[in-house]
mmJSON file of the N, C-alpha and C atoms, coordinates in Angstrom:
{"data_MODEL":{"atom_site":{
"group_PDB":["ATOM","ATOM","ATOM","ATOM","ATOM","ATOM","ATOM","ATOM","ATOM","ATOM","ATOM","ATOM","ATOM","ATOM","ATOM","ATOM","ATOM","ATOM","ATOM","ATOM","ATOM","ATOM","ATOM","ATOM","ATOM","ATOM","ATOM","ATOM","ATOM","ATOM","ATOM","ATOM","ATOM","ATOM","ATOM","ATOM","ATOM","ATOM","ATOM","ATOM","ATOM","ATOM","ATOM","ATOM","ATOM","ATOM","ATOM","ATOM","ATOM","ATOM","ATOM","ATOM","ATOM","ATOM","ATOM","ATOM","ATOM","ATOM","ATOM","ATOM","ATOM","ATOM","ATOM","ATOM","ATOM","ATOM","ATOM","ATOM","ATOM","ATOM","ATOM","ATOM","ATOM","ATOM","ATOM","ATOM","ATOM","ATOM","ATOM","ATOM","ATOM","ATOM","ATOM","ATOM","ATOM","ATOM","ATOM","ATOM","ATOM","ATOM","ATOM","ATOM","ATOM","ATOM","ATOM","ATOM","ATOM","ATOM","ATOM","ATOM","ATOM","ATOM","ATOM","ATOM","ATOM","ATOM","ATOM","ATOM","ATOM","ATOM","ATOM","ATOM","ATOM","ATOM","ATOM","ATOM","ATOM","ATOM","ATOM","ATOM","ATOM","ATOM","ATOM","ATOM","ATOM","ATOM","ATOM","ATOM","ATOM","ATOM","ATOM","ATOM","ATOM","ATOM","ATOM","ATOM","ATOM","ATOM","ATOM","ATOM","ATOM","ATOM","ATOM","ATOM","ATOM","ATOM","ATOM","ATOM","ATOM","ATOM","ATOM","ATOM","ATOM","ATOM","ATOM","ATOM","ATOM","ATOM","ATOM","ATOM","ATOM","ATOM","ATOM","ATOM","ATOM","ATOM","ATOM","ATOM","ATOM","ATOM","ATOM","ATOM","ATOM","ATOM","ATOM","ATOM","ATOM","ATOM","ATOM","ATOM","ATOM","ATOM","ATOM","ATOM","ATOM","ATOM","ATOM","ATOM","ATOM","ATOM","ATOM","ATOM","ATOM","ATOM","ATOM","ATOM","ATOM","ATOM","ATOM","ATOM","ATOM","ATOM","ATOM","ATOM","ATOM","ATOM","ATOM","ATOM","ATOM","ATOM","ATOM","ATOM","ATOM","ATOM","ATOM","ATOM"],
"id":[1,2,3,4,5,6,7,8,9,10,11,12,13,14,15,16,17,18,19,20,21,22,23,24,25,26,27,28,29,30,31,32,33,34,35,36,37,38,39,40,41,42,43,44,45,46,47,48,49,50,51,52,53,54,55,56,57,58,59,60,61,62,63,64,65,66,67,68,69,70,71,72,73,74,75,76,77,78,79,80,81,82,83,84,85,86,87,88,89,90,91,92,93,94,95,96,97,98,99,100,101,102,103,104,105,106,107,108,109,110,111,112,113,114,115,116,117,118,119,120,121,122,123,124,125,126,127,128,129,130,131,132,133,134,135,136,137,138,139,140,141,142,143,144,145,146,147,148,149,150,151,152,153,154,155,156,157,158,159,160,161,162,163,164,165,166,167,168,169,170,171,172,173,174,175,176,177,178,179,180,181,182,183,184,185,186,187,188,189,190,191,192,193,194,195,196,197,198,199,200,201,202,203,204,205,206,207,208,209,210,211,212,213,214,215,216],
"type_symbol":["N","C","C","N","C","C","N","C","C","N","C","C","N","C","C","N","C","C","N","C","C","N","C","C","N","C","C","N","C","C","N","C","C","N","C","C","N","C","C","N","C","C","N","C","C","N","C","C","N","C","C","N","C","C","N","C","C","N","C","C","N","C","C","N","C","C","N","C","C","N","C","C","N","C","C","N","C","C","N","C","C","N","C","C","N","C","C","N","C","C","N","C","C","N","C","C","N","C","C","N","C","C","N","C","C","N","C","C","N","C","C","N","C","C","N","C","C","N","C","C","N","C","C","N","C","C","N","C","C","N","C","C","N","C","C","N","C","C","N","C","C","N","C","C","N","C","C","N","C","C","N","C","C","N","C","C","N","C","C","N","C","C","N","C","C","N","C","C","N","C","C","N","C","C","N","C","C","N","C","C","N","C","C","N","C","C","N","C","C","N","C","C","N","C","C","N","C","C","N","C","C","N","C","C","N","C","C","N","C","C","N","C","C","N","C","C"],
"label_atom_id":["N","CA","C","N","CA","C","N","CA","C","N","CA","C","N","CA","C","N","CA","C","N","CA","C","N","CA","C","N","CA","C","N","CA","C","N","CA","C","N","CA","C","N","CA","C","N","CA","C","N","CA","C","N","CA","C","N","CA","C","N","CA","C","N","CA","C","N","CA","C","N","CA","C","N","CA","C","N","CA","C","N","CA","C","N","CA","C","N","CA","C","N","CA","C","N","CA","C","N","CA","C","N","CA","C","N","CA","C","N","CA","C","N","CA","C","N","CA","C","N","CA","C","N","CA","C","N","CA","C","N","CA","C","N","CA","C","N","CA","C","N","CA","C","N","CA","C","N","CA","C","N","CA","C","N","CA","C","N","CA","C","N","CA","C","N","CA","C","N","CA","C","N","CA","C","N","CA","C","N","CA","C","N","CA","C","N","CA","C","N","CA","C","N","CA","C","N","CA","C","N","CA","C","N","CA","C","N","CA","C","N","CA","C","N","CA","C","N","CA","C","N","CA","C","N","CA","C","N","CA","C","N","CA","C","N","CA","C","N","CA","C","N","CA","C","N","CA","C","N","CA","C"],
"label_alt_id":[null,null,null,null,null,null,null,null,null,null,null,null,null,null,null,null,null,null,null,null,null,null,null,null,null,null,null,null,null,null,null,null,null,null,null,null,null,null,null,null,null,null,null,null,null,null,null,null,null,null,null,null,null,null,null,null,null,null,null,null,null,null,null,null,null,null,null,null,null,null,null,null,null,null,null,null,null,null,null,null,null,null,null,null,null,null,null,null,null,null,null,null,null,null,null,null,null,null,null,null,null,null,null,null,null,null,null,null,null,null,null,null,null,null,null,null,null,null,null,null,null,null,null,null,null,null,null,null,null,null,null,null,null,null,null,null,null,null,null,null,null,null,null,null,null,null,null,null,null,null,null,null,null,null,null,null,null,null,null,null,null,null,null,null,null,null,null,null,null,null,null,null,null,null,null,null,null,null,null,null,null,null,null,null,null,null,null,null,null,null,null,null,null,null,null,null,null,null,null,null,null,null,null,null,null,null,null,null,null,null,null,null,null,null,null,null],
"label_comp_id":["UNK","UNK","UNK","UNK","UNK","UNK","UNK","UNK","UNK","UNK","UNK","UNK","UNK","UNK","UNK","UNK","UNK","UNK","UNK","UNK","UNK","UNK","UNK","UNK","UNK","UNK","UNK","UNK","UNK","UNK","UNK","UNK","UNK","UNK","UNK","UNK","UNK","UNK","UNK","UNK","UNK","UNK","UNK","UNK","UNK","UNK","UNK","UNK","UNK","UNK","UNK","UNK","UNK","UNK","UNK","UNK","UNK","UNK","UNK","UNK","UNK","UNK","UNK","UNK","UNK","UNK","UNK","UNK","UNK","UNK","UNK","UNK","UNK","UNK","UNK","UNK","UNK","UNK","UNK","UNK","UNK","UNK","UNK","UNK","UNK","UNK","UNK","UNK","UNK","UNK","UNK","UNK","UNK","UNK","UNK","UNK","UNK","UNK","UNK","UNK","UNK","UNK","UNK","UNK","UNK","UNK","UNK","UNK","UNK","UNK","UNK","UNK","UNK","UNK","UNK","UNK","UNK","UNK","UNK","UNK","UNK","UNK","UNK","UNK","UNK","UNK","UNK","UNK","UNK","UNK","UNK","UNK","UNK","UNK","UNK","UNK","UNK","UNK","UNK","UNK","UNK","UNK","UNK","UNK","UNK","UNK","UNK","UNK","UNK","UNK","UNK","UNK","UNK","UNK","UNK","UNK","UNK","UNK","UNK","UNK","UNK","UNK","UNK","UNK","UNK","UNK","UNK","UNK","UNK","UNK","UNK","UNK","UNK","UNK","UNK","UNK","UNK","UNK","UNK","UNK","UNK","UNK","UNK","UNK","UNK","UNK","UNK","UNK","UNK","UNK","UNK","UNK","UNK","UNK","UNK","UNK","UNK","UNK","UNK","UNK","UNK","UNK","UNK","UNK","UNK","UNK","UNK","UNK","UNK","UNK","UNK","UNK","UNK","UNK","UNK","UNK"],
"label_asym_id":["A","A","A","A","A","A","A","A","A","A","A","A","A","A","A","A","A","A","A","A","A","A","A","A","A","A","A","A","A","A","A","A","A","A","A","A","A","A","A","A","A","A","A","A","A","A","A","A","A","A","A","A","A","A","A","A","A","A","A","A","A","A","A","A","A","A","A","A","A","A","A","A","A","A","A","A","A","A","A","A","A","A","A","A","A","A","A","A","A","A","A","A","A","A","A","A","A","A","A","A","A","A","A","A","A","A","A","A","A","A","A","A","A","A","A","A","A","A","A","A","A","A","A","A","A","A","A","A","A","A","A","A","A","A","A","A","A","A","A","A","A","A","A","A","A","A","A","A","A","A","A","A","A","A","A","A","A","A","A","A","A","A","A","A","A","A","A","A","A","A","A","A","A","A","A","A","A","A","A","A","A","A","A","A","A","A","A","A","A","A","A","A","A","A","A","A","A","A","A","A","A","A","A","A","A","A","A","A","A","A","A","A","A","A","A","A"],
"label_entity_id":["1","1","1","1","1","1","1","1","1","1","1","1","1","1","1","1","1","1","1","1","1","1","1","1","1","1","1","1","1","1","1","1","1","1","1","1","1","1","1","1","1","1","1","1","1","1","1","1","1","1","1","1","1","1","1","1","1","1","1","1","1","1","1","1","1","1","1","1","1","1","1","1","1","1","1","1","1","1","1","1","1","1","1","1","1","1","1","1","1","1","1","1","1","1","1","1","1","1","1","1","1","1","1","1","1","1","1","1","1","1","1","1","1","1","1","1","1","1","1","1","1","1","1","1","1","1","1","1","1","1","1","1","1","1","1","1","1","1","1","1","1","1","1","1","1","1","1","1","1","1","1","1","1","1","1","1","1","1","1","1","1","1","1","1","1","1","1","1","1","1","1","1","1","1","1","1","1","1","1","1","1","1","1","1","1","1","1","1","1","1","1","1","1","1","1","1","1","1","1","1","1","1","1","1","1","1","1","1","1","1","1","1","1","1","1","1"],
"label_seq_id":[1,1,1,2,2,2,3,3,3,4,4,4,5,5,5,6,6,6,7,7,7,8,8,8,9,9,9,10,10,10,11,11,11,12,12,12,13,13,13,14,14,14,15,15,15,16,16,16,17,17,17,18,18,18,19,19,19,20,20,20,21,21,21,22,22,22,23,23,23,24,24,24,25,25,25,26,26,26,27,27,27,28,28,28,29,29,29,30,30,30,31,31,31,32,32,32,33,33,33,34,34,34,35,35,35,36,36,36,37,37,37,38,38,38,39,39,39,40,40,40,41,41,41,42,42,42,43,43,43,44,44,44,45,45,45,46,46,46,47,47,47,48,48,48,49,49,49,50,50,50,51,51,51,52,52,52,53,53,53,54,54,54,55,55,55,56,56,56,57,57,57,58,58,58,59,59,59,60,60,60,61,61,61,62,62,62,63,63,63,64,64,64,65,65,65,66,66,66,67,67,67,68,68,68,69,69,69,70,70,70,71,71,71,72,72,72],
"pdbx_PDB_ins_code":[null,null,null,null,null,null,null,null,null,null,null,null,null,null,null,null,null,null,null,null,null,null,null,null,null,null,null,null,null,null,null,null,null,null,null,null,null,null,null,null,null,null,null,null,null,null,null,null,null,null,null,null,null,null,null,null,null,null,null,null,null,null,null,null,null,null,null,null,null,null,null,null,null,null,null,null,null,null,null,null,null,null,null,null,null,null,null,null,null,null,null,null,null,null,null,null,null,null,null,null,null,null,null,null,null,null,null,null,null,null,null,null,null,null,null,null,null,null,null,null,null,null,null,null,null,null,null,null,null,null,null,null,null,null,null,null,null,null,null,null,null,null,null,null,null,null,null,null,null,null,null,null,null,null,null,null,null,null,null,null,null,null,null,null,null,null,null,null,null,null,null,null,null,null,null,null,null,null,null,null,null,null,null,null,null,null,null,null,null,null,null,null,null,null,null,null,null,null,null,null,null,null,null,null,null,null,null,null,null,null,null,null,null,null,null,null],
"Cartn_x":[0.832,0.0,0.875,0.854,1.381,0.727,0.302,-0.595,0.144,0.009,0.208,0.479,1.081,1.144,-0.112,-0.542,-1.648,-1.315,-2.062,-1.615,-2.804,-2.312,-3.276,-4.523,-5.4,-6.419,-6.211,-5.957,-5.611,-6.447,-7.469,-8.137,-7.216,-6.435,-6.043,-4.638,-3.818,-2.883,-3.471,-4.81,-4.818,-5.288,-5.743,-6.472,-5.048,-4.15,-2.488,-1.757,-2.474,-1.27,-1.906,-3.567,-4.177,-3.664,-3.678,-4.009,-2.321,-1.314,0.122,0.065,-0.541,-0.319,-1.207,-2.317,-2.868,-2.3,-1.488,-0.652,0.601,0.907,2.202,2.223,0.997,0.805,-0.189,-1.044,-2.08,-2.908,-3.544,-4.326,-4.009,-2.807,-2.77,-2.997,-3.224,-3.727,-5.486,-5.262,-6.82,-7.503,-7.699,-8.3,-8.658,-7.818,-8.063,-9.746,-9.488,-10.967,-12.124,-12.407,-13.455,-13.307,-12.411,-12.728,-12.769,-12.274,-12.781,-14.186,-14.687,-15.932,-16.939,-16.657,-17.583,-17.25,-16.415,-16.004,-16.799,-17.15,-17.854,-19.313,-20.168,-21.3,-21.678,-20.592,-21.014,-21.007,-20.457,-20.609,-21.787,-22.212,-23.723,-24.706,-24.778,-25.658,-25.743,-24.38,-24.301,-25.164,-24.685,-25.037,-26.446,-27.466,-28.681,-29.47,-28.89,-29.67,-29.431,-30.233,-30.668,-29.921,-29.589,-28.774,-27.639,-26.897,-25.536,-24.683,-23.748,-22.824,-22.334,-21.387,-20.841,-19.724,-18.928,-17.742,-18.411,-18.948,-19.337,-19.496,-20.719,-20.712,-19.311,-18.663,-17.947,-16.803,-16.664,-15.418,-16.53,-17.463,-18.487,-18.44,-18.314,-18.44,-17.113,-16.271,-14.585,-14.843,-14.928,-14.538,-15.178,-16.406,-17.416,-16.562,-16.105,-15.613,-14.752,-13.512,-12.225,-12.785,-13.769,-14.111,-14.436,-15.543,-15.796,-14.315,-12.974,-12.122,-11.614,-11.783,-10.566,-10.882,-12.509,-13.297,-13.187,-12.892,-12.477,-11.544],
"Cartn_y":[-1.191,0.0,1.253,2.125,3.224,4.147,5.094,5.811,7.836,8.336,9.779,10.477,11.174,11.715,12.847,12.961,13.486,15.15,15.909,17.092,17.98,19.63,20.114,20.754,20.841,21.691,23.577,23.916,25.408,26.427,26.238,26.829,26.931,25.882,25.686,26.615,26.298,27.312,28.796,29.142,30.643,30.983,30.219,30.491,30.705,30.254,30.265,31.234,32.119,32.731,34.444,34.176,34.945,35.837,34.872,35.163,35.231,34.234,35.355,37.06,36.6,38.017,39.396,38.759,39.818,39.683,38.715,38.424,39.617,39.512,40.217,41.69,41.884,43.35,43.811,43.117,43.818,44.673,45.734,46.556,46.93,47.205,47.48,46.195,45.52,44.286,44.233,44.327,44.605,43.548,42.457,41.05,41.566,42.173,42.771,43.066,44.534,45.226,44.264,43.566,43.185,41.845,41.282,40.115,40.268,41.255,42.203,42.339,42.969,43.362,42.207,41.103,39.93,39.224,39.334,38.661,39.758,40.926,41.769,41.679,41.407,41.312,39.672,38.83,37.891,37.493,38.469,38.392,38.69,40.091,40.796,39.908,39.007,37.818,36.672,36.766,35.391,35.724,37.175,37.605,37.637,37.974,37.992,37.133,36.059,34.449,33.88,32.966,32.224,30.957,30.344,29.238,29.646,30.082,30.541,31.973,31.625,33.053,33.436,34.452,35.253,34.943,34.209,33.949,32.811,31.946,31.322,31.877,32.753,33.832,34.835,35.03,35.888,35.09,33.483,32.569,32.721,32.522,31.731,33.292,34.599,35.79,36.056,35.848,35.805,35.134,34.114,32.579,32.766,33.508,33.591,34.59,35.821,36.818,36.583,35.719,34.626,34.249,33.527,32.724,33.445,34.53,35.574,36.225,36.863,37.237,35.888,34.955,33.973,33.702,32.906,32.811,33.855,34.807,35.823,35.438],
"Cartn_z":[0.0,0.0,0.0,-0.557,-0.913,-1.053,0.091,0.487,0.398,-0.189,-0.315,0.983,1.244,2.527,2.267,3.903,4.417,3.66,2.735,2.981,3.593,4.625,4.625,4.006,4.33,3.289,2.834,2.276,1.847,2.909,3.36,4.081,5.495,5.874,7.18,7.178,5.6,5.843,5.824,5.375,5.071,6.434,7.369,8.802,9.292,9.319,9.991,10.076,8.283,7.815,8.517,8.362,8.894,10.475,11.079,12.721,12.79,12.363,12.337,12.261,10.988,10.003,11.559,11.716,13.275,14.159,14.84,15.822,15.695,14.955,14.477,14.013,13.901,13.02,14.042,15.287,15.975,15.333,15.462,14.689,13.306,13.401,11.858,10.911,11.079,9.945,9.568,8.341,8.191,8.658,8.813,9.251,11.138,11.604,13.42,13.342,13.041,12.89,12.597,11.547,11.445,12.723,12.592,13.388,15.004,15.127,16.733,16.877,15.629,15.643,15.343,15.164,15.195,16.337,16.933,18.291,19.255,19.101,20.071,19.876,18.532,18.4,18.784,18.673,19.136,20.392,21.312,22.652,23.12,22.53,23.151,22.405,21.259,21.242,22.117,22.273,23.238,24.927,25.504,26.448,26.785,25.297,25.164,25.038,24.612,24.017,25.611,26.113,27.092,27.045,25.749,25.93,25.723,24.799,24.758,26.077,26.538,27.021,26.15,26.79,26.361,25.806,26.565,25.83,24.896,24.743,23.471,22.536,22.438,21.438,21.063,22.222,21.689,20.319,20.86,19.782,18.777,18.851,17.463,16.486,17.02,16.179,15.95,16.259,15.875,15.026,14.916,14.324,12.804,12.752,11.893,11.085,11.624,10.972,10.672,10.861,10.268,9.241,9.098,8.012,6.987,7.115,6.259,5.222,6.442,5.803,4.729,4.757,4.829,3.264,3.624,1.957,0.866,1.278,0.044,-1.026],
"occupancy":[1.0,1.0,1.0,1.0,1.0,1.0,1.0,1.0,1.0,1.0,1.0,1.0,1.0,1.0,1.0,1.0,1.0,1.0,1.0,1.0,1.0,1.0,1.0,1.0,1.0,1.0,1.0,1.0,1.0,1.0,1.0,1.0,1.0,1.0,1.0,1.0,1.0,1.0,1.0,1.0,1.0,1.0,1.0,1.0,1.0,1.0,1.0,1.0,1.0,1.0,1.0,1.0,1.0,1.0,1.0,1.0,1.0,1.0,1.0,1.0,1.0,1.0,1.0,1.0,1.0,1.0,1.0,1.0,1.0,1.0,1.0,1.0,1.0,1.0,1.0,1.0,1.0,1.0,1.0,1.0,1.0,1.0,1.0,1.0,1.0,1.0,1.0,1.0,1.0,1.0,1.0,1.0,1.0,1.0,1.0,1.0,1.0,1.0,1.0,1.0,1.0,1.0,1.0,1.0,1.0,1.0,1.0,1.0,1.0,1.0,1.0,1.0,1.0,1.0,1.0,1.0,1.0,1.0,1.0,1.0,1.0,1.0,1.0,1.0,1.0,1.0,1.0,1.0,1.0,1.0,1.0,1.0,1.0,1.0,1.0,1.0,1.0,1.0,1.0,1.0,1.0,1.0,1.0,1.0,1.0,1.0,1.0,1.0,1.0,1.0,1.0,1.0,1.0,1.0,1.0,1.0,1.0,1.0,1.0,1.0,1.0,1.0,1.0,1.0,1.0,1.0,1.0,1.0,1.0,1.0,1.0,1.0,1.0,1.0,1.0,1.0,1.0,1.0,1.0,1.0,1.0,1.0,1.0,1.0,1.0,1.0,1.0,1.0,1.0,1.0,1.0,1.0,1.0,1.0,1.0,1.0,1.0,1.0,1.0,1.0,1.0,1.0,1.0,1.0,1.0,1.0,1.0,1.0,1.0,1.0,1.0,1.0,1.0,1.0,1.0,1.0],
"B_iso_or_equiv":[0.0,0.0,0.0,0.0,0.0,0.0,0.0,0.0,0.0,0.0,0.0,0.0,0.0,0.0,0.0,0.0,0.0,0.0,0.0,0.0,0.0,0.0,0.0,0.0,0.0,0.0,0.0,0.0,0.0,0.0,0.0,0.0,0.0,0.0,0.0,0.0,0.0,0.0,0.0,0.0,0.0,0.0,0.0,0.0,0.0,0.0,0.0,0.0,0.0,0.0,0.0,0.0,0.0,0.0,0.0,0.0,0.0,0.0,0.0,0.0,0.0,0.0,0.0,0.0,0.0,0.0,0.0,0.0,0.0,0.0,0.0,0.0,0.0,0.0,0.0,0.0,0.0,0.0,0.0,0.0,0.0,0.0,0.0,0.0,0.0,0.0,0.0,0.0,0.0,0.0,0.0,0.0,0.0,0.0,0.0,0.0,0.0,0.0,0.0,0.0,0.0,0.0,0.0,0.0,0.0,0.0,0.0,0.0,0.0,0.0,0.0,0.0,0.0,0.0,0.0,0.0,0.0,0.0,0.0,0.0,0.0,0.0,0.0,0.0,0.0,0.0,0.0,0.0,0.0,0.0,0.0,0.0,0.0,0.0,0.0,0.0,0.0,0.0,0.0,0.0,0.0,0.0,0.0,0.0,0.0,0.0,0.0,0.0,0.0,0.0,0.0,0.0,0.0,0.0,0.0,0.0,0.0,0.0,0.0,0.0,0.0,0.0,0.0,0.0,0.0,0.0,0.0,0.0,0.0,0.0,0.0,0.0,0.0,0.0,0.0,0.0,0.0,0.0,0.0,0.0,0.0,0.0,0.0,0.0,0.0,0.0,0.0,0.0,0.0,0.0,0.0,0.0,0.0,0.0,0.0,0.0,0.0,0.0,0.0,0.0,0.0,0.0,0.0,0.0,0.0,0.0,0.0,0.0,0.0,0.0,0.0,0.0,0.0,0.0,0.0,0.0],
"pdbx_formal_charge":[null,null,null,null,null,null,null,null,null,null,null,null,null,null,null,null,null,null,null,null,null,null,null,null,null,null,null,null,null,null,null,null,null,null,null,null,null,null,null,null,null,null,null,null,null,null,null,null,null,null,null,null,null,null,null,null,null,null,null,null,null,null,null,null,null,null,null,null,null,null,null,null,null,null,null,null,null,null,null,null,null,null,null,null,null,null,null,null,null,null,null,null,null,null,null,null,null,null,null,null,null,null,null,null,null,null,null,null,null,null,null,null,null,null,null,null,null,null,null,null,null,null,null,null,null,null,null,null,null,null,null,null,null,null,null,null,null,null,null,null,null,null,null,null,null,null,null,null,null,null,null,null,null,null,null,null,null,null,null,null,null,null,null,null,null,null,null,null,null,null,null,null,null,null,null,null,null,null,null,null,null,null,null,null,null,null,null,null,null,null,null,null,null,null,null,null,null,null,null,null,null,null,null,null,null,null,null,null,null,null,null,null,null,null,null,null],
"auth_seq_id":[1,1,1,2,2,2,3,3,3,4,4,4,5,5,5,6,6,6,7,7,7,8,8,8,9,9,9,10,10,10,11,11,11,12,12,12,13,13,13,14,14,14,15,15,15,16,16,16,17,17,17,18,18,18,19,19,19,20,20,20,21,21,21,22,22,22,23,23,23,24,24,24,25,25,25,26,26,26,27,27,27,28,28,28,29,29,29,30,30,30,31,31,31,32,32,32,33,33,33,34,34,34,35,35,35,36,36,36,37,37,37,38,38,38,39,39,39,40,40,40,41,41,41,42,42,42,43,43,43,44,44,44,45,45,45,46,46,46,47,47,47,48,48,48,49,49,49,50,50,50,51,51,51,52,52,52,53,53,53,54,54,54,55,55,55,56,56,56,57,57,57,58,58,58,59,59,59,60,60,60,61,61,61,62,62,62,63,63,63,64,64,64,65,65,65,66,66,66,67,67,67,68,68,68,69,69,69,70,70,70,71,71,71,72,72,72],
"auth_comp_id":["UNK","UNK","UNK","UNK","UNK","UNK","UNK","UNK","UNK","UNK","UNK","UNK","UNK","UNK","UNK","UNK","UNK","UNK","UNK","UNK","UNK","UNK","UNK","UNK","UNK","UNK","UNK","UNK","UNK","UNK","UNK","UNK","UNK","UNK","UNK","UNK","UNK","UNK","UNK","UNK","UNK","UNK","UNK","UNK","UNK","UNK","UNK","UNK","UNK","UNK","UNK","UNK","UNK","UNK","UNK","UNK","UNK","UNK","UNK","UNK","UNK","UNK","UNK","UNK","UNK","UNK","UNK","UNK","UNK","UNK","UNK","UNK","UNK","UNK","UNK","UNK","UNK","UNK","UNK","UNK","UNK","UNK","UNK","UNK","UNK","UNK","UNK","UNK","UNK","UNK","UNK","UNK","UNK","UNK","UNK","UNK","UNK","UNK","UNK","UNK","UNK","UNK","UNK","UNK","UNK","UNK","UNK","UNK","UNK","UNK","UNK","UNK","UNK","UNK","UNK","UNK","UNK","UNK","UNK","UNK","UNK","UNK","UNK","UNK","UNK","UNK","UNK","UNK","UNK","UNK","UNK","UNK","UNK","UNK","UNK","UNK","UNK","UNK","UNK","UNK","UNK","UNK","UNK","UNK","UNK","UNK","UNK","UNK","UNK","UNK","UNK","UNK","UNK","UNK","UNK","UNK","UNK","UNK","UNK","UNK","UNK","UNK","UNK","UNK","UNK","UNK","UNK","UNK","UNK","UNK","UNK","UNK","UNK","UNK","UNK","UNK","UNK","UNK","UNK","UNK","UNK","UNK","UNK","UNK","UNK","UNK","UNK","UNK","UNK","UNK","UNK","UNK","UNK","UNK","UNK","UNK","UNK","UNK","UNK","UNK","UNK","UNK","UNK","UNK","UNK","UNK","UNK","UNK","UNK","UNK","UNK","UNK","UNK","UNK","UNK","UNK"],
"auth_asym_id":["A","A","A","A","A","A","A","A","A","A","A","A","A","A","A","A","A","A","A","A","A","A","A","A","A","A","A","A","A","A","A","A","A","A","A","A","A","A","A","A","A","A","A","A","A","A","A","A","A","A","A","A","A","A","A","A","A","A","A","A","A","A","A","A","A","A","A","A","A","A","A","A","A","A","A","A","A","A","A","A","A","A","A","A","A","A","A","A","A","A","A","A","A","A","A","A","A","A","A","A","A","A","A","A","A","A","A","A","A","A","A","A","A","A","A","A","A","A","A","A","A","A","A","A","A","A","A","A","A","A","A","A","A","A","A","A","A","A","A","A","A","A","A","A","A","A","A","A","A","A","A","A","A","A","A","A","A","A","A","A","A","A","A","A","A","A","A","A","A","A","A","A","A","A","A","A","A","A","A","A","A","A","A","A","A","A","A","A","A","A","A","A","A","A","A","A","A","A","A","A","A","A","A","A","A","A","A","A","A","A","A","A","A","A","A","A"],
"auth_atom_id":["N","CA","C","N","CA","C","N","CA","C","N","CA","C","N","CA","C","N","CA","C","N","CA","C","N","CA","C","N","CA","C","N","CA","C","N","CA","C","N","CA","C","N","CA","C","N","CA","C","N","CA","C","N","CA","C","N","CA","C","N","CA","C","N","CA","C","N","CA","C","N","CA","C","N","CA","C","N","CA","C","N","CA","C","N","CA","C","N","CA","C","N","CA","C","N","CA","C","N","CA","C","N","CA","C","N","CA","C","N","CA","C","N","CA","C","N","CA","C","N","CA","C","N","CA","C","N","CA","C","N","CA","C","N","CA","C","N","CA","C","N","CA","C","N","CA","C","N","CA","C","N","CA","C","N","CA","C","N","CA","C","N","CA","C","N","CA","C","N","CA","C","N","CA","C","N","CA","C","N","CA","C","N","CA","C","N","CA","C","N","CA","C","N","CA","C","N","CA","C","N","CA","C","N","CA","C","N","CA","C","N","CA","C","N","CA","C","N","CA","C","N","CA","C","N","CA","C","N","CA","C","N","CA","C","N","CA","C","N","CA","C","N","CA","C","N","CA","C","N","CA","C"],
"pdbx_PDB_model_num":[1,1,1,1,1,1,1,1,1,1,1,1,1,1,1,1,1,1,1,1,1,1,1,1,1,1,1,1,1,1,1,1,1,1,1,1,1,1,1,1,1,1,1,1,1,1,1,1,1,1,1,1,1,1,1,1,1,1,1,1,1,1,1,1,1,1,1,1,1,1,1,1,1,1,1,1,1,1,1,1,1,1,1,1,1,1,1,1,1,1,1,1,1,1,1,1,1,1,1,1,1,1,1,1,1,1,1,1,1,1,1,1,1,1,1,1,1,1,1,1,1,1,1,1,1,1,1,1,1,1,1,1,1,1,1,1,1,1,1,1,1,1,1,1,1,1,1,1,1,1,1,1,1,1,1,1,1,1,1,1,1,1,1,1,1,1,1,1,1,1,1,1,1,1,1,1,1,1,1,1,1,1,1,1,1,1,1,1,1,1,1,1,1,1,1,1,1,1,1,1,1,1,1,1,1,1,1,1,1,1,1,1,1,1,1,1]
}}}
């Protein structure tokens, strides 16, 4: 059996290259702003909804706004 090595999916390097790229640049990286700002609306959803908190909401509106930048 001669099986291919595992490679990653392109999505996983651009999520990598992403959150470096904000890690490293803090605000000035355009990817900060918006994904601040979905990590903050998803807090005050999370805060407001009865089953979810806050910090849940707050990863799930980050996470969402990652994805948004990323799919571009």
């Amino acid at each position: 059996m001669n099986r291919e090595p595992r490679q990653t999916p392109d999505w996983v390097e651009d999520v990598k290259a992403e959150v470096t790229g904000m890690a490293k640049e803090g605000l000035n990286h355009p990817s900060t702003a918006p994904v601040l700002t979905g990590a903050a609306v998803g807090a005050v959803a999370g805060a407001l909804l009865p089953v979810v908190s806050w910090p849940i909401g707050l990863a799930i509106g980050a996470g969402f706004a990652l994805y948004q930048r990323i799919k571009k």
